[in-house]
C-alpha positions in Angstrom: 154.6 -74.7 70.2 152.5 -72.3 68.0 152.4 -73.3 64.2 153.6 -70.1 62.0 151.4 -68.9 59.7 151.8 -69.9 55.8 152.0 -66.8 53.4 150.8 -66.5 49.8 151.1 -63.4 47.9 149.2 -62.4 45.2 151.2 -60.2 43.5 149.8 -58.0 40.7 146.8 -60.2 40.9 145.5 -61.6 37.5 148.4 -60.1 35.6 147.8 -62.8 33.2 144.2 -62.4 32.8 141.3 -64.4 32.5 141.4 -68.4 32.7 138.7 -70.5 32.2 140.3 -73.9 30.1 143.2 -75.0 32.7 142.2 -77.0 35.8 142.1 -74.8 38.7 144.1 -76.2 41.1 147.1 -76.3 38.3 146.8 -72.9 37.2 149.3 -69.8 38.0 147.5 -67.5 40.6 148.6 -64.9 38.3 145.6 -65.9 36.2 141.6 -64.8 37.3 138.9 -67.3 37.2 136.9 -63.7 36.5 138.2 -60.0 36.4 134.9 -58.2 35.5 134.7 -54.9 34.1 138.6 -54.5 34.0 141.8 -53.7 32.1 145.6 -54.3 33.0 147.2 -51.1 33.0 150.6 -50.2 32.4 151.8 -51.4 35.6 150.3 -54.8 35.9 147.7 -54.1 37.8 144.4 -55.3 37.1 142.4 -51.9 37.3 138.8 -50.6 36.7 138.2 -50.1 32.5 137.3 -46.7 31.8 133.2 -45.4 31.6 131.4 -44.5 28.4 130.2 -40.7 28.8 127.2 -39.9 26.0 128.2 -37.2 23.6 124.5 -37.5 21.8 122.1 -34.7 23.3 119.3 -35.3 20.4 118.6 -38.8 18.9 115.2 -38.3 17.5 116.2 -39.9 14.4 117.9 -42.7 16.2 114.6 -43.7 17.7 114.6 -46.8 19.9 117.3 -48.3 17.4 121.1 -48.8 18.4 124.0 -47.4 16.2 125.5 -50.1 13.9 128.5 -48.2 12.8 130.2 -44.8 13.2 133.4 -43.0 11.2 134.4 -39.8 11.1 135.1 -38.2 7.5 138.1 -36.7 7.1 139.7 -35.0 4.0 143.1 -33.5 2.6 141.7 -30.3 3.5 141.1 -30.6 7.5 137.1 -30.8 6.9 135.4 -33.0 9.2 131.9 -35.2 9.6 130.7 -37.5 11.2 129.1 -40.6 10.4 126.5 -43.3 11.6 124.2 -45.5 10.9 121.0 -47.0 13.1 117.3 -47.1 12.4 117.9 -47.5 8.8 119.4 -44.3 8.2 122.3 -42.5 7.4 123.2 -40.4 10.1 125.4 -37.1 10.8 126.3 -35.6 13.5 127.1 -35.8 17.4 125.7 -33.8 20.1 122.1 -34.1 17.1 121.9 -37.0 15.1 120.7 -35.6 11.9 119.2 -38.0 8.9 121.8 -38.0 6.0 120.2 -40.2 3.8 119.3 -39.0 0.0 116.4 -38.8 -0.6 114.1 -41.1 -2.8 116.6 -43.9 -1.2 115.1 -46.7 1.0 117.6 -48.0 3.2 116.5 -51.9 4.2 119.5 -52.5 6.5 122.4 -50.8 8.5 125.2 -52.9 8.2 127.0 -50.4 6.1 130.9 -50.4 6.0 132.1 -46.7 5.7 135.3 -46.0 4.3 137.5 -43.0 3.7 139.2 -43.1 0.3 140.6 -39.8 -2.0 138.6 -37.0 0.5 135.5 -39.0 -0.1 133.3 -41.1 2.5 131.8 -44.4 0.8 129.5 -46.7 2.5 128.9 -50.2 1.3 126.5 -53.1 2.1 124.9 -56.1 0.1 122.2 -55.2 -1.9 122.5 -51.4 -1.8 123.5 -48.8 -4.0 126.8 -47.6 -2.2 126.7 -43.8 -1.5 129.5 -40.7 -1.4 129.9 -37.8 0.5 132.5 -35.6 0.4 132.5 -31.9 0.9 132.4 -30.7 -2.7 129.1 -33.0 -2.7 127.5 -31.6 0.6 125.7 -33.9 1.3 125.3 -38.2 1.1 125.0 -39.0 -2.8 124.0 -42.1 -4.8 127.1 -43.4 -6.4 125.8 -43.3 -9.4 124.3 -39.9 -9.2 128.3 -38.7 -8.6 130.1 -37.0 -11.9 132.2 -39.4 -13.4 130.8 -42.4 -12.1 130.6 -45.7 -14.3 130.0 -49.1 -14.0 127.7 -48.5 -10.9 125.2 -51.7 -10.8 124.0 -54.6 -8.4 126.7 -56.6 -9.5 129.4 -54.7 -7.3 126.7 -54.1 -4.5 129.4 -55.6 -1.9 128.9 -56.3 1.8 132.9 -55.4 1.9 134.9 -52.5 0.9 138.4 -51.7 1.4 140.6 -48.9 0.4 144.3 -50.0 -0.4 146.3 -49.6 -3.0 144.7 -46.3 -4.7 141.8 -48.0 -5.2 138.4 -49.5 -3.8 138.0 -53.5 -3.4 134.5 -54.3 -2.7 133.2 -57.9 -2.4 130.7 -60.8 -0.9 127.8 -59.2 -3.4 124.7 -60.8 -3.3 124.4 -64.4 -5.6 128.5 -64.0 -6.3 130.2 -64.4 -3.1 133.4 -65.3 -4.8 134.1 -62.4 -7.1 136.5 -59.2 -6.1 135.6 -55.7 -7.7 138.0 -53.6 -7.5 137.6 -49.7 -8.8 139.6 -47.3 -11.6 142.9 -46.3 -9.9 142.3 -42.5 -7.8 138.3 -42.9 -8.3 136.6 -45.0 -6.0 132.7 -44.7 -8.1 134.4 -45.7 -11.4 133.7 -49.7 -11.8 133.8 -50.1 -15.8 136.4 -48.1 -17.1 140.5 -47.0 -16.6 142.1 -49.8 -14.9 138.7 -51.3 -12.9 138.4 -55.3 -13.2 137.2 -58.2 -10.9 138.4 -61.8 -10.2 136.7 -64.6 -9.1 138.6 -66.8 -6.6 136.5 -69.6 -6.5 138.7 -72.2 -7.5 141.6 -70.7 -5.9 139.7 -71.8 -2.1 142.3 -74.5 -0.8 139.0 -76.5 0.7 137.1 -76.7 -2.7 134.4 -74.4 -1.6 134.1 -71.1 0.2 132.8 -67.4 0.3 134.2 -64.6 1.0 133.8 -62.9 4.1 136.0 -60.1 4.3 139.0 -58.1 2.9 142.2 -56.6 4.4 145.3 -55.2 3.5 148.8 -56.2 5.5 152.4 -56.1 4.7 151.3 -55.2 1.0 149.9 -58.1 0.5 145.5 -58.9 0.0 143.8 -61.0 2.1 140.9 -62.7 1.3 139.4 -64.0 4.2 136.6 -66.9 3.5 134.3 -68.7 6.4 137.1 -71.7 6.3 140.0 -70.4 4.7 141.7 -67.8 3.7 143.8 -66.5 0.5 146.6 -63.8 0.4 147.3 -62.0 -3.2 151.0 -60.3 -4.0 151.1 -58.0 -6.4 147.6 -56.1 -5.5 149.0 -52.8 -6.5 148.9 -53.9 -9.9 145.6 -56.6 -8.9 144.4 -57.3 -12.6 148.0 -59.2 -12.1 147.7 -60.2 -8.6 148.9 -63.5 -8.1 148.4 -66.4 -5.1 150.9 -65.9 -2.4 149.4 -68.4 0.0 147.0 -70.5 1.6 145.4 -71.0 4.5 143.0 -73.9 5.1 140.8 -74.5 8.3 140.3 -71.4 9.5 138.3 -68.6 8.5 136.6 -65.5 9.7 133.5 -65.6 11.0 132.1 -62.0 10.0 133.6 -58.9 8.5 134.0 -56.4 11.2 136.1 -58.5 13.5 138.9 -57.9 11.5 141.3 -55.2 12.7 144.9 -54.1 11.3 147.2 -53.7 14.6 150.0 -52.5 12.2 151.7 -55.4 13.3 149.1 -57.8 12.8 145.7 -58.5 11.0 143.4 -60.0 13.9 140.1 -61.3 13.2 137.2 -63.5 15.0 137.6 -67.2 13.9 135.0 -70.3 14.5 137.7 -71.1 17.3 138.5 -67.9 18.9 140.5 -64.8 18.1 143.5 -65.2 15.8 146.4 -63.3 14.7 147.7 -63.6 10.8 151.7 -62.6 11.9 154.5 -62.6 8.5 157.7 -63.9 9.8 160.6 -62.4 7.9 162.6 -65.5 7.8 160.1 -67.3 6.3 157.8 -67.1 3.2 154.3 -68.2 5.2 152.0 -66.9 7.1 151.9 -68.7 10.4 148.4 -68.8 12.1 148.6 -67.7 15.6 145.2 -68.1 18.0 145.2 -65.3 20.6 142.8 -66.4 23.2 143.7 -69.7 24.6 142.5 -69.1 27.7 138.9 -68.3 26.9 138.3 -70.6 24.2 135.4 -72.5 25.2 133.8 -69.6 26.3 134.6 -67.5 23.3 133.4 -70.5 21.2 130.1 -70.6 22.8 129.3 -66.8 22.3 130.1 -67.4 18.8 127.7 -69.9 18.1 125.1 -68.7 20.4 125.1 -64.8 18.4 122.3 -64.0 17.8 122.7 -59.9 16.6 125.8 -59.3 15.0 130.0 -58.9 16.0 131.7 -55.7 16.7 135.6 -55.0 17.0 138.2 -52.0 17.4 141.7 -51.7 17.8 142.4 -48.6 19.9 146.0 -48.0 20.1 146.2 -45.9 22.9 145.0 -48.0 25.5 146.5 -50.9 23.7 143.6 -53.1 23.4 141.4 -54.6 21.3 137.6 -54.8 21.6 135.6 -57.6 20.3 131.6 -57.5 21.2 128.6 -60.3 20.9 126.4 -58.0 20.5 123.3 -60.0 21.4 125.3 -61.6 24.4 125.8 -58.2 25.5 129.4 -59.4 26.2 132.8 -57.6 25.3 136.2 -59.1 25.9 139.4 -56.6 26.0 142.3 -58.3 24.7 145.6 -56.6 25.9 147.9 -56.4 23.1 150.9 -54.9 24.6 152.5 -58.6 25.1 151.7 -62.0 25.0 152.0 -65.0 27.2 153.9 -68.1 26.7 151.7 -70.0 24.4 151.2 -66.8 22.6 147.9 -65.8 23.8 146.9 -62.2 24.5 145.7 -61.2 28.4 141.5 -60.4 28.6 139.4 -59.4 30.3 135.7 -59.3 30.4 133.2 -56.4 29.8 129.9 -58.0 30.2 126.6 -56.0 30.2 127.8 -52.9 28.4 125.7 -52.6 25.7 127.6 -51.2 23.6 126.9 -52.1 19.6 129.5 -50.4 17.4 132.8 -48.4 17.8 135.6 -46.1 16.0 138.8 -45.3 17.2 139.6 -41.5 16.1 142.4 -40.0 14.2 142.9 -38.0 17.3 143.2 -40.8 19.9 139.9 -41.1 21.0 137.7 -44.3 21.0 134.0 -43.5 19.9 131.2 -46.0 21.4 127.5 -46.2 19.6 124.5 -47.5 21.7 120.9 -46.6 21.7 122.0 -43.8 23.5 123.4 -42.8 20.2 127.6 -41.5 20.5 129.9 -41.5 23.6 133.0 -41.3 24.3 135.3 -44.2 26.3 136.1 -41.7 29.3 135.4 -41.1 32.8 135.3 -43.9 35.6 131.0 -44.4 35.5 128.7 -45.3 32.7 127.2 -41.9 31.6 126.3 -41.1 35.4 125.9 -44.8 36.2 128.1 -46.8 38.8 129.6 -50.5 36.9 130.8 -53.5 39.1 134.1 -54.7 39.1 135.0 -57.8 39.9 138.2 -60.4 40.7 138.1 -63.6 41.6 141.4 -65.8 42.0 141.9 -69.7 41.1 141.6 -72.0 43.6 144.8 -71.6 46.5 146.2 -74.5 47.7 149.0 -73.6 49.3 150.9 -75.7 47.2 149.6 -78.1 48.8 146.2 -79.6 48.2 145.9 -82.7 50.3 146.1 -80.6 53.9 143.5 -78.5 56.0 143.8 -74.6 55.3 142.7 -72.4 58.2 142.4 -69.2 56.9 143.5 -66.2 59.5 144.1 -62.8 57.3 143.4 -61.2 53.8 145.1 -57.8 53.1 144.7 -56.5 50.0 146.7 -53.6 48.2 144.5 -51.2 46.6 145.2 -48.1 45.0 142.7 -45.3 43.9 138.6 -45.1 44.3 137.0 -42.7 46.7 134.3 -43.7 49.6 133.5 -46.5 48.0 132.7 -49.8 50.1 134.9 -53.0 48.9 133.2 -56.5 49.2 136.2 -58.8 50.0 134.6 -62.4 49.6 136.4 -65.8 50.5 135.5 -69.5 49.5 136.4 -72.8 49.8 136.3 -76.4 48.0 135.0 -74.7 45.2 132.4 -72.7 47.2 131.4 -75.1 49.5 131.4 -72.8 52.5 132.3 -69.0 52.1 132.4 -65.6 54.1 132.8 -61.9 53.6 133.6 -58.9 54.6 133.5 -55.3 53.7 136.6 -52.4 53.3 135.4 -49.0 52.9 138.0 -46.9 50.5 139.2 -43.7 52.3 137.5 -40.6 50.7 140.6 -38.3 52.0 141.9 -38.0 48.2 145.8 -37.1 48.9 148.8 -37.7 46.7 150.9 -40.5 47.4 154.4 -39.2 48.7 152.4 -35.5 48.8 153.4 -35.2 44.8 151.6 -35.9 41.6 153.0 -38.2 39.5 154.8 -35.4 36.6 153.0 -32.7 38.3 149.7 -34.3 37.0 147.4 -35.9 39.5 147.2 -39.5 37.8 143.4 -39.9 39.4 141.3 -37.4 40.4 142.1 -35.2 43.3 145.6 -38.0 43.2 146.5 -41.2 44.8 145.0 -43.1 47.8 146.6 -46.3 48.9 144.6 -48.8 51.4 146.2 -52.0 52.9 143.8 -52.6 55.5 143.8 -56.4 56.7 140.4 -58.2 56.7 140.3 -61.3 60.1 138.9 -64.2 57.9 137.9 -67.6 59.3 137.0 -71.2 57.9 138.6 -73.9 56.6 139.4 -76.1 53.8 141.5 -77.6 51.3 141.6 -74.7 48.4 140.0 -71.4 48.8 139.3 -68.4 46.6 139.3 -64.9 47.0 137.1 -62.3 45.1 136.7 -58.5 45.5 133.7 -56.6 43.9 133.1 -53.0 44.2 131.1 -50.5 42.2 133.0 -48.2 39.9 131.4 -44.6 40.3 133.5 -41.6 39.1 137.1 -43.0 40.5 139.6 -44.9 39.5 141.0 -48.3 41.2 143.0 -50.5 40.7 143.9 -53.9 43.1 148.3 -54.0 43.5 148.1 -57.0 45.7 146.2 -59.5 47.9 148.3 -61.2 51.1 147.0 -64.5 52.5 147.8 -65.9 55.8 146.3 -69.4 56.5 147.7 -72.0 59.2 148.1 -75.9 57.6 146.3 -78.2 59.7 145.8 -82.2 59.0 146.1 -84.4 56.0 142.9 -84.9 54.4 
């Protein structure tokens, strides 16, 4: 009698994202042992992460040099500018990168923070005089060469600036990384007058002994955020009587622009992975949550293997959150529309982008610097340049690890792209033995049920569907599946991944 077929479906594959700490053989096949170049949409599936399309035409000023931060001015008025800074200089501009920077003023160094504050632009690093632009100014201004200015001096020079609370807070200065600046209410280049002051937190650090890293404003209150702990102020409206709120010891941030305001939650890059500092309302604390369990020896070793600098964005409209190793060339997208069970957030990796700085807009768009100068996160290619995307499942046992799998069929479910060839790969005992095959993606570009989803084609030209099933062969105890294809112009995303395998002898 002929032994039926046993079935696995893989639903929605790696709907959970990325996992790389459990065991293989105990994980949920909803996980990915990789899902390359990829996001999880709206509906579950993991799908191809948008392209970055270059904006810059003329980045003569740039040089060879990558951008290290861009913002876009903005004031009361609706005028508009923007911002960024590479090859130490202050740049303006987007299609032309224009040099900004005053003259007689030697920049040494571009990691400038760039604020907007009171329809002025300030930008702040350590050992700089910070400048001003506005439009009244026309043009970037030495702080203390703006009317009205006071106090301006290399003791406020701050790596850190933050606008809260009517004011400026600037800190982590150069030979006091333990004192907080903050400005006159209304006028962010007044230091020594109205209602300016400083504090020095240094005995307030619950381990003894700390610096301070970076600053941030959530649910009204200050956070102070050291290397191993952190501090949270009440009161900071009023901060020359600001008082401790609480505590946190152990963790820390690891560098200033990893930390992001969700609006919900203050996230930030720890020695340990990402982390979330969430207010519960029934409770007076701030409960520490870490949001990438699932990655954290492999965030952990791009942490302590940097060797360039950290970059991070929130982008609310695709719902993610971007945090780059710059010199690892390595970006992980953390989905922050829900969490998993022990709290974590879903990723995915971007690896090889090359991207060094970002801003998401006022208008919904998400900005990207490179040595390219400014793109835009758009399109389905890499500024005219195909990207692999990759999945690759745990190891399937069948739920059953101990018995010979023959493995007879793969079908996957796969929505979108246009002409292009899918490698469907197969392996087994942990790559012991492994085989392939290739699907090529109809080009015929019709809608799915002949109508656009809302009268809008949701991918260009509309919807293609492919379920074509793939004759496999080999055996073994576990096996893996992984698709790559190159991403170049289309969408795709993968829906689902049917396995058909007879069970042979006991091993």
């Amino acid at each position: 009698m002929a032994q039926p077929l046993k079935s696995i479906n893989l639903i929605a594959p790696a709907f959970k994202g990325v996992n790389t700490e459990d065991s293989p053989l105990a994980q949920d096949p909803s996980f990915a042992e990789v899902a390359d170049n990829a996001v999880i949409d709206r509906r579950g599936r993991l799908a191809s992460r948008k392209g970055y399309s270059v904006v810059t035409e003329t980045k003569t000023e740039l040089g060879s040099d990558s951008l290290r931060a861009i913002k876009e001015f903005r004031d009361s008025a609706g005028n508009t500018l923007v911002f960024s800074v590479g090859n130490n200089k202050i740049l303006s501009g987007t299609t032309t990168l224009t040099d900004a920077t005053p003259a007689s003023y030697t920049v040494s160094n571009d990691n400038w923070k760039l604020v907007n504050f009171n329809d002025h632009m300030y930008f702040f690093q350590a050992g700089q005089e910070p400048l001003v632009y506005s439009n009244s100014l026309g043009a970037v201004t030495k702080m203390s060469s703006v009317s009205g200015a006071h106090g301006v001096s290399s003791t406020m020079y701050g790596n850190e600036v933050l606008a809260a609370w009517g004011r400026l807070f600037t800190a982590d200065v150069n030979g006091n990384p333990n004192i907080i600046y903050w400005s006159d209410l209304q006028q962010g280049h007044n230091w020594s007058s109205g209602s300016s002051g400083s504090i020095d937190v240094e005995e307030a650090w619950p381990n003894g002994y700390d610096e301070i890293v970076a600053l941030a404003a959530h649910n009204d209150f200050l956070v102070v955020f050291g290397r191993e702990s952190i501090i949270v102020y009440s009161g900071a409206d009023d901060p020359a009587n600001m008082a401790i709120s609480d505590t946190i010891s152990g963790i820390g941030c690891v560098d200033r622009d990893t930390v992001q305001n969700t609006g919900k939650d203050l996230l930030f890059l720890a020695k340990d992975g990402l982390r979330g500092l969430g207010r519960t309302i029934q409770e007076n604390s701030l409960p520490i949550a870490r949001l990438s369990n699932t990655i954290t020896d492999d965030i952990i070793t791009l942490i302590n293997s940097e060797s360039a600098y950290f970059r991070s964005v929130y982008h609310p409209e695709e719902n993610f959150y971007l945090i780059t190793f710059v010199g690892g060339t390595t970006t992980y997208c953390f989905d922050v529309r829900q969490q998993l069970e022990d709290g974590s957030f879903r990723v995915t990796r971007w690896p090889n982008t090359l991207w060094t700085c970002y801003e998401s807009t006022f208008d919904g768009d998400l900005r990207i610097g490179s040595s390219d100068g400014i793109g835009t996160y758009s399109g389905y290619d890499d500024n005219g340049t195909a990207y692999r995307m990759v999945y690759s499942s745990p190891e399937l046992s069948f739920g059953d690890a101990a018995t010979l799998k023959l493995l007879k069929k793969i079908r996957p479910t796969i929505i979108g792209g246009s002409g292009q060839d899918v490698s469907l790969k197969w392996k087994y005992d942990f790559g012991s033995r492994q085989g392939s095959k290739t699907i090529v993606v109809d080009s015929d570009a019709s809608a799915e049920f002949n109508v656009a989803q809302y009268n809008i084609g949701q991918f260009s030209g509309g919807i293609i569907v492919i379920r074509k099933p793939v004759n496999a062969n080999g055996s073994g105890a576990t096996l893996s599946i992984r698709i790559e294809v190159d991403i170049d112009g289309t969408e795709l995303s993968i829906q689902e991944i049917n396995v058909l395998a007879l069970t042979g002898r006991i091993l």
